[in-house]
C-alpha positions as CSV (number, residue, x, y, z in Angstrom):
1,X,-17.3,-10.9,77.8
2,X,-17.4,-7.5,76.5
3,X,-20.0,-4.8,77.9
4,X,-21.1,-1.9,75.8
5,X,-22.5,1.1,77.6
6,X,-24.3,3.8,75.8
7,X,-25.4,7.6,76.4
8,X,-27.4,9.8,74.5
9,X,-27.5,13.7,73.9
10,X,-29.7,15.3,72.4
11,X,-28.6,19.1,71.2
12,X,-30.0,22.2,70.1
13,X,-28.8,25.4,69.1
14,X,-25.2,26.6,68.3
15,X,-22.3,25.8,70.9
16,X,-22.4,28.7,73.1
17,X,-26.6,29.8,73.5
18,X,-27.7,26.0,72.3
19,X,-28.4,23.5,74.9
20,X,-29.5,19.8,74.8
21,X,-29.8,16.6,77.1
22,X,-27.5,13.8,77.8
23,X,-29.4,10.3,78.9
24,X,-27.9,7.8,80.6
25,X,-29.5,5.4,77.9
26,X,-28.1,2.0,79.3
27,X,-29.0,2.7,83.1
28,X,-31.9,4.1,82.2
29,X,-31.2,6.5,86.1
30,X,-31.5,9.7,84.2
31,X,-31.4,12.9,81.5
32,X,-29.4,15.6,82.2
33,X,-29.2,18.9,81.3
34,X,-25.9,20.2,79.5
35,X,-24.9,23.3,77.8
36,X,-21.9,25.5,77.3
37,X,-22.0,27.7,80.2
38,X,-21.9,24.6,82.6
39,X,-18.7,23.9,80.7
40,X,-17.2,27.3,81.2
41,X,-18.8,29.4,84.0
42,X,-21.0,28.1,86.7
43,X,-23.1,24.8,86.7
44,X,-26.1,26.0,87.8
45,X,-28.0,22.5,88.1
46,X,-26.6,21.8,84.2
47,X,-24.2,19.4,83.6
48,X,-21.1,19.0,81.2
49,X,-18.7,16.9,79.9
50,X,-16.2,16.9,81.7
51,X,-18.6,16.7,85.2
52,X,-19.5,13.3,83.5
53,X,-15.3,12.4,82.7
54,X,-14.9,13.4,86.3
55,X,-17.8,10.7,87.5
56,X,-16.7,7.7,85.3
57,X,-12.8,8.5,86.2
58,X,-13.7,8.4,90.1
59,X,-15.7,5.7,90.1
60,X,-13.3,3.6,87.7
61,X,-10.4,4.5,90.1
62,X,-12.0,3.6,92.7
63,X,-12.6,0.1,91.2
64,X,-9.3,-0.1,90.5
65,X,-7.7,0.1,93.6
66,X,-10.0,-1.7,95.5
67,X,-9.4,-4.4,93.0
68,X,-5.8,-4.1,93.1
69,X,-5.7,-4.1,96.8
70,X,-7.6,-7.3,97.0
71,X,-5.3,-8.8,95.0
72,X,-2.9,-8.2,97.3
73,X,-5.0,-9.9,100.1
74,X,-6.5,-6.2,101.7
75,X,-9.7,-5.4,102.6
76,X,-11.0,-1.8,101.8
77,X,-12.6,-0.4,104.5
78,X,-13.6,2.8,102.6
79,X,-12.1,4.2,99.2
80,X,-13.2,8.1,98.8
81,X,-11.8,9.4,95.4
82,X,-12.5,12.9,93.5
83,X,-12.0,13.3,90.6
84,X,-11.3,17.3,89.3
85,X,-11.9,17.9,85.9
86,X,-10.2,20.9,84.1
87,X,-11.5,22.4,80.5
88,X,-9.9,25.5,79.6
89,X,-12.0,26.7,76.4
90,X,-9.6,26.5,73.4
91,X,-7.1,24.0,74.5
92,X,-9.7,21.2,75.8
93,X,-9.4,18.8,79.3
94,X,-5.8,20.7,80.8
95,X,-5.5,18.7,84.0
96,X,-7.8,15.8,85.9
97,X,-6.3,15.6,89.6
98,X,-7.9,12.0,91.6
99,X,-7.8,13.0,95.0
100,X,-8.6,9.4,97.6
101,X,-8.4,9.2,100.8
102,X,-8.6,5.2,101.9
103,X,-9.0,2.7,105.2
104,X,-7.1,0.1,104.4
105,X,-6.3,-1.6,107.7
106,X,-2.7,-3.4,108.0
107,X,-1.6,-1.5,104.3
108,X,1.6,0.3,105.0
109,X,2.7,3.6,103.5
110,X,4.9,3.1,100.9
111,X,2.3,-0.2,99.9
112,X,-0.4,2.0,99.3
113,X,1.1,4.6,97.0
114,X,2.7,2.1,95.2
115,X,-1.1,0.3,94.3
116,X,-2.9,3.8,94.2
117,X,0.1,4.8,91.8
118,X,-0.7,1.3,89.8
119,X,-4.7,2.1,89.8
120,X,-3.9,5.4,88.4
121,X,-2.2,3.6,85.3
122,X,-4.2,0.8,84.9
123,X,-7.8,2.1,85.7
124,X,-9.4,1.7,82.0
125,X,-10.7,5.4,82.3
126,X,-7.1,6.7,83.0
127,X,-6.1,4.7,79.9
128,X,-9.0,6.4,77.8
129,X,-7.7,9.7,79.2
130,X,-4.4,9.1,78.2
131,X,-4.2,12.5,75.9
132,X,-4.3,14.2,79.1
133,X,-1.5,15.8,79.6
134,X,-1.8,16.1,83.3
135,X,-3.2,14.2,85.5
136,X,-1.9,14.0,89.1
137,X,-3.0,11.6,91.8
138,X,-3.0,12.8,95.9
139,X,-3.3,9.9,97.8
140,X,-4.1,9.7,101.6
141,X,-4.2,6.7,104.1
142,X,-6.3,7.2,107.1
């Protein structure tokens, strides 16, 4: 069955002195602040948009290889993935890097970059981001 999320901003101003809100409509967990200069300087308790790309490709990741791993008969101890977002003003989203460091007991080496490799072209989010150029993937077993 398909799901449909939805998010809401709300904007005022022009792009660089306007600013608006972002609601998390379907979760109802919370409105955010956004405006340019979180985008291109510091964030200063404001959000952007590529903060929020950076959450959903984390957490989707992380999904992912958990997932995947299962299907493999592992059990995830623990999963930490960051996600690292880059805008460059002018040429858009430049890079994402997913940095995870997993527990994954009896998973050898060369087993586990092989399925974080597979989560990183499979997650639905990496799919979405596809138009990125570059996005690298630094995965550690501990």
């Amino acid at each position: 069955m398909a799901t449909t999320r939805t998010a809401k901003t709300h904007w005022e101003g022009n792009l660089l002195e306007g600013k608006g809100t972002v609601a998390l409509d379907s979760s109802k967990i919370g409105t955010y602040d956004v405006n340019w200069p979180a985008r291109t300087e510091q964030p200063n308790g404001v959000t952007s948009p590529e903060e929020l790309i950076a959450a959903a490709h984390s957490s989707c990741y992380s999904m992912a290889f958990s997932h995947g791993l299962a299907g493999k008969g592992y059990t995830v101890e623990s999963l930490d993935t960051q996600a690292d977002v880059t805008f460059q003003p002018g040429e858009g989203i430049t890079s994402i890097v997913l940095t995870v460091k997993a527990t994954v007991p009896g998973l050898s080496e060369d087993d586990f970059q092989a399925a974080a490799a597979d989560a990183k072209a499979n997650c639905p989010v990496s799919q979405a981001l596809a138009g990125v150029k570059d996005i690298r993937l630094n995965a550690q077993l501990v």
